[in-house]
C-alpha positions as MATLAB code, in Angstrom:
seq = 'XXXXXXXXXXXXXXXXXXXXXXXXXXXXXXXXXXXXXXXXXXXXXXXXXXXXXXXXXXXXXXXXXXXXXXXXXXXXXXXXXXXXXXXXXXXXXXXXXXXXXXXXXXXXXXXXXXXXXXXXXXXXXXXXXXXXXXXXXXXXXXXXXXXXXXXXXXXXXXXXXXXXXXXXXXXXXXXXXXXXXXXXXXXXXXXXXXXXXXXXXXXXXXXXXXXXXXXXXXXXXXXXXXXXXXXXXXXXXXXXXXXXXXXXXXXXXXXXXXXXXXXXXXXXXXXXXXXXXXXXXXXXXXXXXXXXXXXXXXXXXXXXXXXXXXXXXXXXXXXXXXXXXXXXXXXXXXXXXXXXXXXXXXXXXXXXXXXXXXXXXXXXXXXXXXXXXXXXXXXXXXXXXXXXXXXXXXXXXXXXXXXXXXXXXXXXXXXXXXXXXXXXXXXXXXXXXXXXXXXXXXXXXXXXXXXXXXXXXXXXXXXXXXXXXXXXXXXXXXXXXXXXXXXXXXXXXXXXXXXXXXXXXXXXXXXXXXXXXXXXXXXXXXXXXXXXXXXXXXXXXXXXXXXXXXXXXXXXXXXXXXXXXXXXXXXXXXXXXXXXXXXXXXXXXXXXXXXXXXXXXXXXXXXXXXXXXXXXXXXXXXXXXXXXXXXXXXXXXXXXXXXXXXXXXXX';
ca = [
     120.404   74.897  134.775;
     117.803   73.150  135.686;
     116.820   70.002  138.389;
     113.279   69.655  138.354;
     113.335   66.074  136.336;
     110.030   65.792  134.075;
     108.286   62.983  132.179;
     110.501   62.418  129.291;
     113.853   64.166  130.555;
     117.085   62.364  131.071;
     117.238   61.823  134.990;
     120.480   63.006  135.668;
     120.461   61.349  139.226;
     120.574   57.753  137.734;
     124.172   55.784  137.888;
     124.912   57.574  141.612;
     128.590   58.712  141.945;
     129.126   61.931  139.897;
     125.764   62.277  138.447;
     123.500   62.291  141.924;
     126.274   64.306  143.161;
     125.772   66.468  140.164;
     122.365   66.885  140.702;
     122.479   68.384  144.105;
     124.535   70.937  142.455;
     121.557   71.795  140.229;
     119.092   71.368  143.662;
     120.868   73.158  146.020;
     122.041   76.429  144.540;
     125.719   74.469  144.067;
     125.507   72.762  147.770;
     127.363   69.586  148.492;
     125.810   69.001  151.759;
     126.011   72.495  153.777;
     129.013   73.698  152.008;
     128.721   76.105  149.242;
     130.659   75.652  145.546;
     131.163   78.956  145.207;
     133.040   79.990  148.283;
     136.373   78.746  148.003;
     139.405   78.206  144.724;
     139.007   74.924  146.154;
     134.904   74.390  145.872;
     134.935   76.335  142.530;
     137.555   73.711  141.252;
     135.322   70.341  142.721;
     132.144   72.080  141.082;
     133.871   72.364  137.585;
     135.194   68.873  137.852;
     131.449   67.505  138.360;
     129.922   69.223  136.186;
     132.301   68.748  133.371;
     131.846   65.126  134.229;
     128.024   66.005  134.121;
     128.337   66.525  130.670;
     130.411   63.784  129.477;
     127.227   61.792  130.804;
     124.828   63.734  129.686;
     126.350   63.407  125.803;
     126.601   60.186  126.098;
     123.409   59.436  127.629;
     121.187   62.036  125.313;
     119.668   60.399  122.100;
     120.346   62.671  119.478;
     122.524   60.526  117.073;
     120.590   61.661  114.110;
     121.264   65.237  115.604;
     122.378   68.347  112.893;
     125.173   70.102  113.401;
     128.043   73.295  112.363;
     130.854   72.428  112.677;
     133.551   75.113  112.030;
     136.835   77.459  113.475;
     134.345   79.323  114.750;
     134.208   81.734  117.224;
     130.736   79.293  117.408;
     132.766   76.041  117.080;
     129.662   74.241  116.958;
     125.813   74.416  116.771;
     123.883   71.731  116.887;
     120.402   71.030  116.378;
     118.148   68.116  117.208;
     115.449   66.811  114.911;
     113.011   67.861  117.582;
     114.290   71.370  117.709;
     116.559   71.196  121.221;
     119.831   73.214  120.213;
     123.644   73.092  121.521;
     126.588   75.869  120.877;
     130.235   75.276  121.844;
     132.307   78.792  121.736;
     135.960   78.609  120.859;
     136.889   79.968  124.225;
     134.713   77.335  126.917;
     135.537   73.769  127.841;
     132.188   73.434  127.868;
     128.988   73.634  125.780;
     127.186   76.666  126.451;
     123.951   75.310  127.758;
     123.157   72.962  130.789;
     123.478   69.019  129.491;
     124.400   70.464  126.250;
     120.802   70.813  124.944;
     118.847   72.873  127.492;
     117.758   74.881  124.742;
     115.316   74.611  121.709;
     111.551   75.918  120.360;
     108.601   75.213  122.178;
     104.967   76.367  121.042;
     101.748   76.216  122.979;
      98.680   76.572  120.785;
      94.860   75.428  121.987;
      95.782   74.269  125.854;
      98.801   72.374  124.163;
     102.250   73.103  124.490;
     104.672   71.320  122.152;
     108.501   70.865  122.376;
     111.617   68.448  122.333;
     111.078   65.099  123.472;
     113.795   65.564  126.336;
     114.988   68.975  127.669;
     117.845   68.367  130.215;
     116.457   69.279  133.468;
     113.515   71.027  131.813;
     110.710   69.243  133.293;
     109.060   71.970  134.397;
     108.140   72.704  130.792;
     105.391   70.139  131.195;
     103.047   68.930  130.741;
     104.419   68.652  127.126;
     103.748   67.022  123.569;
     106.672   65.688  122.013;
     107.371   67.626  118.225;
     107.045   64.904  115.491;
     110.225   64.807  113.848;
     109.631   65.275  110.033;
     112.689   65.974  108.019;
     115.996   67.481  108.774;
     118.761   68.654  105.885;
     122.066   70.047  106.452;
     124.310   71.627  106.812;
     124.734   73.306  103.608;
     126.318   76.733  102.379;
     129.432   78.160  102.371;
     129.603   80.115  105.793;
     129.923   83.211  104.226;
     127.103   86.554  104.544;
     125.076   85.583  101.440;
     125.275   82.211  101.700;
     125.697   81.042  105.744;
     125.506   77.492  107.045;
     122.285   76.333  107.106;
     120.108   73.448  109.068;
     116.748   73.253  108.073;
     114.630   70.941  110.376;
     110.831   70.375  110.190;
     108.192   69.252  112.663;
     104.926   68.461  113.027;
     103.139   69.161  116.502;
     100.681   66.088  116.884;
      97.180   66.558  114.811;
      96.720   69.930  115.288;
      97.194   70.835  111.665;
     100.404   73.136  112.427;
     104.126   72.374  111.617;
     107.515   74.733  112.163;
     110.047   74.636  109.686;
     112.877   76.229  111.212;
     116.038   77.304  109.714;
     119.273   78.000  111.801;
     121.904   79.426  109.932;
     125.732   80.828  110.820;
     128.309   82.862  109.302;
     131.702   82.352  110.189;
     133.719   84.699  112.361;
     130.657   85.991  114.227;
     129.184   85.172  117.814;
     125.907   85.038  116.604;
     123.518   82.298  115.281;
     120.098   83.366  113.533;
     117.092   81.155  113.917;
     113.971   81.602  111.620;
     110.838   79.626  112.593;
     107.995   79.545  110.272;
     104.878   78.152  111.838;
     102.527   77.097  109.278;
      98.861   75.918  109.597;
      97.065   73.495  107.649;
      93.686   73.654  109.200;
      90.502   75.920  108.227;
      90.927   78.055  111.056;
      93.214   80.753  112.295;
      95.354   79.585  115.241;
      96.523   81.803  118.188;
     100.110   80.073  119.107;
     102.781   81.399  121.841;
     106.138   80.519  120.356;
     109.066   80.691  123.070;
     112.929   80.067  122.210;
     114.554   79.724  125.610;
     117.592   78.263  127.299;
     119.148   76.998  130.541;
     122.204   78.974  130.092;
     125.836   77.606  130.978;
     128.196   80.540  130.724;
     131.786   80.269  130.298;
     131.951   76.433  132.176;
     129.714   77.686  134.668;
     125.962   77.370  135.796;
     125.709   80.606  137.987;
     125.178   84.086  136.657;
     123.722   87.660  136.576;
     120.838   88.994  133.722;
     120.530   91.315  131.722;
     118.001   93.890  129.560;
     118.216   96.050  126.146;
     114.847   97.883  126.686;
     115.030   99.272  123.198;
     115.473   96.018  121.579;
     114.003   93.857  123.884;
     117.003   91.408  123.929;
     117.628   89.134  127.118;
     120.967   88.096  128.670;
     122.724   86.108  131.054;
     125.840   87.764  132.465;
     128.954   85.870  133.676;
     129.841   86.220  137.427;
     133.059   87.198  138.472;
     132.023   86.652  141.640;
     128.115   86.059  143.745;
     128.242   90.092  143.704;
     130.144   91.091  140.506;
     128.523   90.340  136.936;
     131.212   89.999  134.276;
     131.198   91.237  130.566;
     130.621   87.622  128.822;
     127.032   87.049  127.608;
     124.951   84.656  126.228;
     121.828   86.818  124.531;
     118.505   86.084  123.065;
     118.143   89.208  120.619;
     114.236   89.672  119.027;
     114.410   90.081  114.940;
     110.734   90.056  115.214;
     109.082   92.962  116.904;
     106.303   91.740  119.410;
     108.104   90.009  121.745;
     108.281   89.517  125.774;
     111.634   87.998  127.569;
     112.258   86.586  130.537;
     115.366   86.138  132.798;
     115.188   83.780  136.269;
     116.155   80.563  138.215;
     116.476   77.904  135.082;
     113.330   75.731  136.069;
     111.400   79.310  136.748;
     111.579   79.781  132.868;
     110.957   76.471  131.886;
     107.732   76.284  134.385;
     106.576   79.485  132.995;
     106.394   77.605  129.312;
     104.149   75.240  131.412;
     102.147   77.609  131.990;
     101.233   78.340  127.966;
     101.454   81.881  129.029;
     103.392   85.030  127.212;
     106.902   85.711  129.089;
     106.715   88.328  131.715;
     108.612   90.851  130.361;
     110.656   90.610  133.778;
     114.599   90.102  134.998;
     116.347   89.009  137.904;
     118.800   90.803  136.959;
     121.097   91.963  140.056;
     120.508   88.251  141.147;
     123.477   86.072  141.057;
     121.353   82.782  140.136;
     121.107   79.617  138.275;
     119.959   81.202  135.630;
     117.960   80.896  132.015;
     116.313   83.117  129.689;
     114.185   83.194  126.798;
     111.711   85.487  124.865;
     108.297   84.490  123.429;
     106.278   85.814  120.543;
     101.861   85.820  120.353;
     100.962   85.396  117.060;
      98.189   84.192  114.899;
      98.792   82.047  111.895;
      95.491   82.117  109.314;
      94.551   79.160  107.787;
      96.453   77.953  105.231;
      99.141   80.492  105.650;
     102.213   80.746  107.720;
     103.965   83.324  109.976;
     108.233   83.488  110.668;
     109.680   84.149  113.769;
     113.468   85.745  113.668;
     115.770   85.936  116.438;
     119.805   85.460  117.250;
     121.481   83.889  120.112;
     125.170   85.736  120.728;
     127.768   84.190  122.841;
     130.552   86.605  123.623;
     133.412   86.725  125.948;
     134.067   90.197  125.371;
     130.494   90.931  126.334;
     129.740   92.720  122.282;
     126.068   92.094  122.444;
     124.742   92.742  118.845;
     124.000   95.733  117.043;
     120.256   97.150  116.207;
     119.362   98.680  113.188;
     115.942  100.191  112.722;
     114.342  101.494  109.806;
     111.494  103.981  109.199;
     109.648  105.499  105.932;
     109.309  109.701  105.483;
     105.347  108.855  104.864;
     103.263  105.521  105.427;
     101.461  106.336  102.030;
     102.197  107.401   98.721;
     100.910  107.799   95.705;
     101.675  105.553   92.695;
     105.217  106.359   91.658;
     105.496  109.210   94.127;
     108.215  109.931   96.014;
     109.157  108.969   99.551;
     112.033  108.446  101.968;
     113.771  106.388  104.378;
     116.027  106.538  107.451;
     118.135  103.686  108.414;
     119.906  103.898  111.922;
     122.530  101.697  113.391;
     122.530  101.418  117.303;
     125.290  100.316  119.299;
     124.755   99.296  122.753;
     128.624   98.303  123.327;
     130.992  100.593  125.610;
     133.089  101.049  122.952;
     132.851  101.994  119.318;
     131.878   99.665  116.692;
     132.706   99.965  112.678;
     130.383   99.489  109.924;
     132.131   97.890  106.863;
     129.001   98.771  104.860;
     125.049   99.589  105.328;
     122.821   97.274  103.076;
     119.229   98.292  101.782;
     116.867   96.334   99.815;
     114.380   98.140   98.638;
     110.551   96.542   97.883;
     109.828   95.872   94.347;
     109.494   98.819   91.680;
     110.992  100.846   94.104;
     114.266  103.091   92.833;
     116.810  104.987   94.572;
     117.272  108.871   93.972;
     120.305  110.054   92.960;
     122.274  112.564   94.537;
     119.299  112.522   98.004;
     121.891  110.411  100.568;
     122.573  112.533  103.386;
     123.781  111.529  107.231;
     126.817  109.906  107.977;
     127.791  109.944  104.152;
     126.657  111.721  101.272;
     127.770  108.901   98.792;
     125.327  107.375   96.300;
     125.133  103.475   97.148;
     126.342  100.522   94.825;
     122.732   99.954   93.481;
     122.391   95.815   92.369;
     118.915   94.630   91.156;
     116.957   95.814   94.637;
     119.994   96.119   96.965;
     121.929   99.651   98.098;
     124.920   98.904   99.536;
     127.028  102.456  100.996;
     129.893  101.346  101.964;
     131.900  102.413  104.921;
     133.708  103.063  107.162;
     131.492  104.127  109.615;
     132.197  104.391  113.190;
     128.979  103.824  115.651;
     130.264  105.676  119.023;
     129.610  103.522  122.215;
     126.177  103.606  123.401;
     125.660  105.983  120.302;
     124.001  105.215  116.753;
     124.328  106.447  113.194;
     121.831  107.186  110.478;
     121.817  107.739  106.896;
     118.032  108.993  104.734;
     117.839  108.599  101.051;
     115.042  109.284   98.991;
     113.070  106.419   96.770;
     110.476  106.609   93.807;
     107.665  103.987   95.096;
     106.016  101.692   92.767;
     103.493  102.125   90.515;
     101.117   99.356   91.413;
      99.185  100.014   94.567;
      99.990   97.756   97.534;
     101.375   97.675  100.777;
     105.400   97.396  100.685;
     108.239   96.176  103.144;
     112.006   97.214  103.283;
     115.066   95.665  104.756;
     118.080   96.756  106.090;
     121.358   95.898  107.899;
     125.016   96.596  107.778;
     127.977   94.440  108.040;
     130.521   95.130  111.189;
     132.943   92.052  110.282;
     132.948   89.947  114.146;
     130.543   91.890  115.736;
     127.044   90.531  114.598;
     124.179   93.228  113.216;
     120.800   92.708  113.533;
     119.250   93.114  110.385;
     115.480   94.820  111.069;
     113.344   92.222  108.830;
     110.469   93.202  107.030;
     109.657   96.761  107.864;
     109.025  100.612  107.133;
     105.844   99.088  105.421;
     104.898  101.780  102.871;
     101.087  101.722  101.630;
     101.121  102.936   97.705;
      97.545  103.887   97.426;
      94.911  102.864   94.597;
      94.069  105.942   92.837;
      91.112  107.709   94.273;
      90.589  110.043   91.273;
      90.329  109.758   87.452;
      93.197  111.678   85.102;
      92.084  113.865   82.534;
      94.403  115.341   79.957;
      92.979  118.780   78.307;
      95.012  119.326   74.882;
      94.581  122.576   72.959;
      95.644  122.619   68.976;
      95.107  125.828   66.995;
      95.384  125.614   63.070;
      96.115  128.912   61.248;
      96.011  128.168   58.186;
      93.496  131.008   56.578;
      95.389  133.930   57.688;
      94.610  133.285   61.927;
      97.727  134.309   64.712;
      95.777  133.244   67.751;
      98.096  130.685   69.933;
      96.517  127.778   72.285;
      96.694  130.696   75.612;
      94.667  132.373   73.871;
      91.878  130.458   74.682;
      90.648  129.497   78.340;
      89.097  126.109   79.035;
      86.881  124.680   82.096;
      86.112  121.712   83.367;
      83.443  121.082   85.660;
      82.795  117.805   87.275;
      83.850  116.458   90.685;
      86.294  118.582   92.674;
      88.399  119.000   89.251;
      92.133  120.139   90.425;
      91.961  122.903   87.462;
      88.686  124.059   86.908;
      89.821  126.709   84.323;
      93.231  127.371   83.427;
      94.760  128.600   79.362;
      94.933  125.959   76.672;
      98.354  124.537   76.018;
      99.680  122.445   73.092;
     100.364  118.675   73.495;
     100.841  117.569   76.228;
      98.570  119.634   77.453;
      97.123  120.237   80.663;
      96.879  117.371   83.594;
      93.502  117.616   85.311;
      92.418  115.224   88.195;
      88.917  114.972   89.110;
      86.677  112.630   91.377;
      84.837  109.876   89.587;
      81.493  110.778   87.683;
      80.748  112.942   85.077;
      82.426  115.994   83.244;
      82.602  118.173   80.404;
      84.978  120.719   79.208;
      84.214  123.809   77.407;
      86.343  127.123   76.126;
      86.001  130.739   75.520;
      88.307  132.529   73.191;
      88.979  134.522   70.438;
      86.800  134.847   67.494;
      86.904  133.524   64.113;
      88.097  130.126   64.590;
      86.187  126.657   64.335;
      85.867  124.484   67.451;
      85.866  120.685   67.115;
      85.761  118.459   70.594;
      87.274  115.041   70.827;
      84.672  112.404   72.296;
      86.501  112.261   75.433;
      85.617  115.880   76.011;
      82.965  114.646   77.963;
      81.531  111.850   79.547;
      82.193  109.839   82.853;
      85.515  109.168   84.581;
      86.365  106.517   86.784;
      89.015  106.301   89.679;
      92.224  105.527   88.410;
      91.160  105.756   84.848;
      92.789  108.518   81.793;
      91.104  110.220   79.328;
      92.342  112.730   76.377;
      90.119  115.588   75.407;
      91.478  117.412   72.192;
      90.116  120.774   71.181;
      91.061  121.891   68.003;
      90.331  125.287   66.867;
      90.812  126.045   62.958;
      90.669  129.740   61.774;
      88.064  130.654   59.606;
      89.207  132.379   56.076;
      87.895  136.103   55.757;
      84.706  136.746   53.243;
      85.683  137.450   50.052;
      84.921  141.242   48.924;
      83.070  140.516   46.232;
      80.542  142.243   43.827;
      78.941  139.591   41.372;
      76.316  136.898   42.122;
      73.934  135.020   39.459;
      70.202  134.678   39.804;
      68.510  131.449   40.893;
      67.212  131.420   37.291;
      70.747  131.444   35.914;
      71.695  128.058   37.958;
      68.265  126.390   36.794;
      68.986  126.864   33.384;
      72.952  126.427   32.887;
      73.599  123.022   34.351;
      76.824  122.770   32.813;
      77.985  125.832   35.389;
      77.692  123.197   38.541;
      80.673  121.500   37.177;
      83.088  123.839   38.367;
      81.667  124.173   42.407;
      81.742  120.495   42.903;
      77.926  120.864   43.280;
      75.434  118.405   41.215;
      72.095  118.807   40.290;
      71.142  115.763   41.659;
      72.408  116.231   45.165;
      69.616  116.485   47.648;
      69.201  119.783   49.961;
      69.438  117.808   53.200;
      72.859  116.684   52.318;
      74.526  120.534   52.217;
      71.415  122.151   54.684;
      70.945  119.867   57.676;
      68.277  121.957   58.872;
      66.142  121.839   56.063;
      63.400  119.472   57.462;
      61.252  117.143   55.022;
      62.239  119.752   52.210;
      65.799  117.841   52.669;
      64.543  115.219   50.423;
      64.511  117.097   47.377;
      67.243  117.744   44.950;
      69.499  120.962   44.547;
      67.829  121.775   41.259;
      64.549  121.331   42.380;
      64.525  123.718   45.081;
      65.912  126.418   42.505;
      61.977  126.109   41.206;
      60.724  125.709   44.529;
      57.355  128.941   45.254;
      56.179  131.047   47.586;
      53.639  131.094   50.057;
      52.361  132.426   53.215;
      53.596  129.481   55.386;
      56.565  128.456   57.362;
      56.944  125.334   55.091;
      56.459  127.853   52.093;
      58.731  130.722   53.676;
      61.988  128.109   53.614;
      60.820  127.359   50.001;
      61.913  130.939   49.192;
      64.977  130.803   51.246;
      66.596  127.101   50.203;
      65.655  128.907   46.398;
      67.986  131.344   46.868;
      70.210  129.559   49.375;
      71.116  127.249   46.906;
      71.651  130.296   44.370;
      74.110  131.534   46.908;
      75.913  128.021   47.722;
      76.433  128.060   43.535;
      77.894  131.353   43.461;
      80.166  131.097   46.418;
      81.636  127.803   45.100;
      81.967  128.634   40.992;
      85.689  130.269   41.051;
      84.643  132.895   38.519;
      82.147  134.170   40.594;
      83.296  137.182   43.159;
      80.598  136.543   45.860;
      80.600  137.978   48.910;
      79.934  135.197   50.979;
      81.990  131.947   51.033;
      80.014  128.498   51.033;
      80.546  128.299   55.029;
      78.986  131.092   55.499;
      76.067  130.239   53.618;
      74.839  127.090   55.259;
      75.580  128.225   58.527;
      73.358  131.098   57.743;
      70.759  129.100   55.987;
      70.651  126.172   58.888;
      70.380  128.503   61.663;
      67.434  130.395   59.909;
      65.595  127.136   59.022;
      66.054  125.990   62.360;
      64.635  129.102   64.015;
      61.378  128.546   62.419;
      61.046  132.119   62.488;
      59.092  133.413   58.785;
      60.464  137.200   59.756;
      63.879  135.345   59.960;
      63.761  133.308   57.054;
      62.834  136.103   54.950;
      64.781  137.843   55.883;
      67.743  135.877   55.196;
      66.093  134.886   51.536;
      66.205  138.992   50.471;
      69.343  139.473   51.570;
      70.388  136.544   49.612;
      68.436  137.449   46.931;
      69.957  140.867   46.716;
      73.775  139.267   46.566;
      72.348  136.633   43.860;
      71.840  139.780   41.993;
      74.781  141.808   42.077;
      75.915  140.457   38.441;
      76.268  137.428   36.672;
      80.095  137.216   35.032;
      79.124  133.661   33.812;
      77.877  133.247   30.394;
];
């Protein structure tokens, strides 16, 4: 579709006869002289004869000998790509290719006031003016034709010295109508580059040239519509359907579309639609590629005489963030623009990596846990998608662990009738933590006689914005707390008559995303002994040989059983037992370590019931000393005294 003749297309009008004739076709709206083509069985019939002789020219005449191609039963007999990225499609059911002069179809890219394309586009001068794609390499095809493993071409160009190359991949699985093009557009340079990428064709539907268009608004998929007739649009199409979201189409006259790629400007977004033209249409993506990196472009081209234009499926997440390994949720939903009912062999979900399916959480249009294989959900059918109508199905998903922004991918599998699978989407951000974890453990020891439990006691936490500030102890595992990074401490109330030892994680700083233990372990203290005997501080000093039995020496320096006791530390137990007496401080904890150390004696020796145990004694003693108190000390020192003298059983 297309006469406009460009530097660098095959001119059509050379060799007179058929081919000038032909081109008048393509100038005047399928005029030989004043008569019109389309009126008559008769003009119909002379148009079909020159243009199929068109062709047979035009293949003979176009120089793609080192040309790519499918070849297979079909329904898409054949698809052939050029090394320069033009593309051709026969359908099992036309004569006739399905684009003008085979070819009028391929990639073009305009980036930086360039545009780039196919050396030759039949009658697609008006895409011009226009650098030529530098072939690079072209493979294929391989695979097997089947779903997960389609025929393949793989073709890669360069576009001039601009530092930016497309490596597209067309593939094709047999038994559908559809063809799937991927076009990665890398760049090389230092620089991000702002590119318009357009896939677009001169479309030749069902042997013929004329047409209607048509629109999916929702999927922003572009058509050309048979013609029964110059008023009555048919049910064959030939569709370009976006895989990538972001894209504009654009239906009109053949060289209207190919001059609007002159222009290096986004498609319209517009249709002739009611018009019964010689017609093209394409869609066109605006992207940016960043240097050094590289950005894919997905779309399908459907030929169908039955007029099934391709399935949607769309995908969406519960929440756009989560947690680390938090749990979120997805809806898939399979739209079917057809006037009659479609049905799903299967629905097909791969999920993003350290990602995991729920059990038991499908609901919709089955209930049915998936196959599950490595990353891929597979439900399988049958479903039945009305006409016009959709289906959905939501399951539930664990996200990953590691923070990160995460992709999905869906589609199902209809046998003939192609679905569009949605490509990477339902992006789900797993966020970095944003507070630290702190895990409060409460262990109780009874083993003097103690029933308390770990509720028994309460612990706080104070720091930043702490999710438990206070809450009852609890065994290991404990208690989770999270709190904002920065400082913290935890402390407890609770009963009486227990020990408390902290862990060194009890307090301290916290930083986002970071886990700390804090284990407080309380210990029950054993009841004072009821006893009524005690031997003078002159007993110890002169019967040595007792200390044996309280695992007490002579030697052993104050400091090391009485933290408290200052420079008087230094001195040894026996010593102290002859320290004096004074009016001083200094001389006032003289008297008391004299008959502290008495009393540490007596409540160690096993044959002596004193009424004090040795805890009790240098907790006593240190807190006096430490008071610096001489009421206090002397206190303490009499009433030591007076138990030091209830009785000496030792001999």
């Amino acid at each position: 579709m297309g006469a406009r003749l460009g530097q660098g297309e095959l001119d059509f009008a050379k060799g007179g006869g058929v081919m000038r004739r032909f081109v008048r076709v393509k100038n005047g709206c399928a005029r030989m002289g004043q008569r019109n083509f389309s009126g008559s069985a008769r003009g119909r019939r002379l148009r079909r004869a020159v243009l199929a002789a068109a062709f047979a020219v035009a293949l003979i005449l176009t120089p793609f000998a080192a040309a790519a191609e499918i070849t297979s039963t079909g329904p898409l007999t054949r698809v052939l790509i050029t090394p320069d990225l033009n593309c051709g499609v026969s359908h099992v059911g036309d004569s006739a290719p399905e684009f003008f002069g085979d070819t009028a179809c391929g990639t073009l890219l305009a980036s930086g006031g360039v545009l780039y394309g196919p050396a030759s586009i039949p009658a697609g001068g008006g895409a011009s003016p226009r650098t030529a794609f530098t072939p690079v390499s072209q493979t294929g095809p391989t695979g097997t034709g089947t779903a997960g493993d389609p025929y393949r071409i793989v073709t890669v160009v360069d576009l001039g010295t601009s530092g930016l190359r497309i490596t597209e991949t067309d593939s094709y699985v047999l038994g559908q109508e559809s063809y799937r093009t991927d076009v990665q557009v890398s760049n090389t340079g230092g620089a991000s580059r702002d590119v318009i990428l357009y896939r677009a064709g001169d479309c030749f539907l069902q042997n013929s040239d004329f047409g209607f268009g048509a629109v999916e608004t929702g999927t922003g998929a572009v058509t050309c519509l048979e013609a029964i007739n110059s008023t009555t649009p048919g049910t064959r199409i030939e569709q370009f359907f976006p895989i990538t979201p972001g894209s504009k189409y654009y239906e009109a006259q053949f060289n209207e579309v190919w001059s609007w790629i002159g222009t290096q400007v986004a498609f319209p977004n517009t249709c002739r639609c009611g018009e019964y033209i010689d017609n093209g249409a394409g869609l066109s993506w605006s992207i940016t590629i960043p240097p050094g990196g590289s950005t894919t472009v997905s779309s399908l081209i459907t030929f169908s005489p039955l007029g099934i234009a391709p399935l949607s499926t769309t995908k969406t997440a519960d929440a756009a963030t989560s947690a680390p390994a938090s749990g979120n949720g997805y809806t898939i939903t399979v739209a079917n623009p057809n006037a009659s009912a479609v049905t799903l062999n299967s629905i097909t979900d791969t999920l993003p990596a350290g990602f995991s399916y729920v059990s038991g959480s499908t609901t919709g249009v089955t209930t049915a846990n998936p196959s599950v294989s490595g990353q891929t959900l597979t439900w399988a059918g049958p479903f039945s998608v009305p006409a016009t109508g959709s289906v959905s199905l939501h399951f539930s998903v664990i996200v990953s662990s590691t923070p990160g922004d995460y992709f999905n991918n869906a589609t199902a599998d209809a046998g003939s009738a192609t679905v569009v699978p949605t490509g990477p989407t339902a992006m789900i951000t797993v966020t970095s933590p944003q507070t630290g974890t702190l895990q409060v453990i409460k262990h109780v020891v009874n083993d003097s006689g103690g029933s308390a439990s770990a509720a028994n006691f309460t612990l706080s936490v104070s720091g930043t914005s702490p999710s438990s500030a206070s809450f009852p102890g609890a065994e290991s595992p404990g208690t989770t707390v999270t709190l904002g990074p920065g400082s913290y401490s935890v402390t407890e109330t609770g009963p009486s008559g227990y020990t408390a030892s902290f862990s060194a994680d009890c307090s301290g700083t916290i930083a986002a995303g970071q886990t700390k233990t804090c284990t407080i372990t309380n210990d029950d203290i054993a009841a004072p002994p009821v006893g009524d005997e005690g031997c003078s501080h002159g007993y110890w000093k002169n019967h040595e040989s007792a200390w044996i039995s309280t695992a007490y020496s002579p030697s052993q320096t104050v400091g090391s059983v009485f933290s408290a006791a200052g420079p008087l530390g230094s001195s040894s137990l026996l010593d102290a037992l002859k320290f004096k007496g004074g009016s001083t401080i200094t001389a006032a904890k003289q008297i008391l370590l004299r008959q502290a150390v008495a009393a540490l004696l007596n409540a160690a020796h096993p044959g002596v019931a004193y009424p004090r145990t040795t805890a009790q004694v240098i907790a006593s003693v240190n807190a006096a000393l430490a008071s610096n108190d001489r009421t206090t000390i002397l206190e303490l020192a009499s009433a030591l005294d007076a138990d030091n003298n209830l009785g000496c059983p030792l001999s």
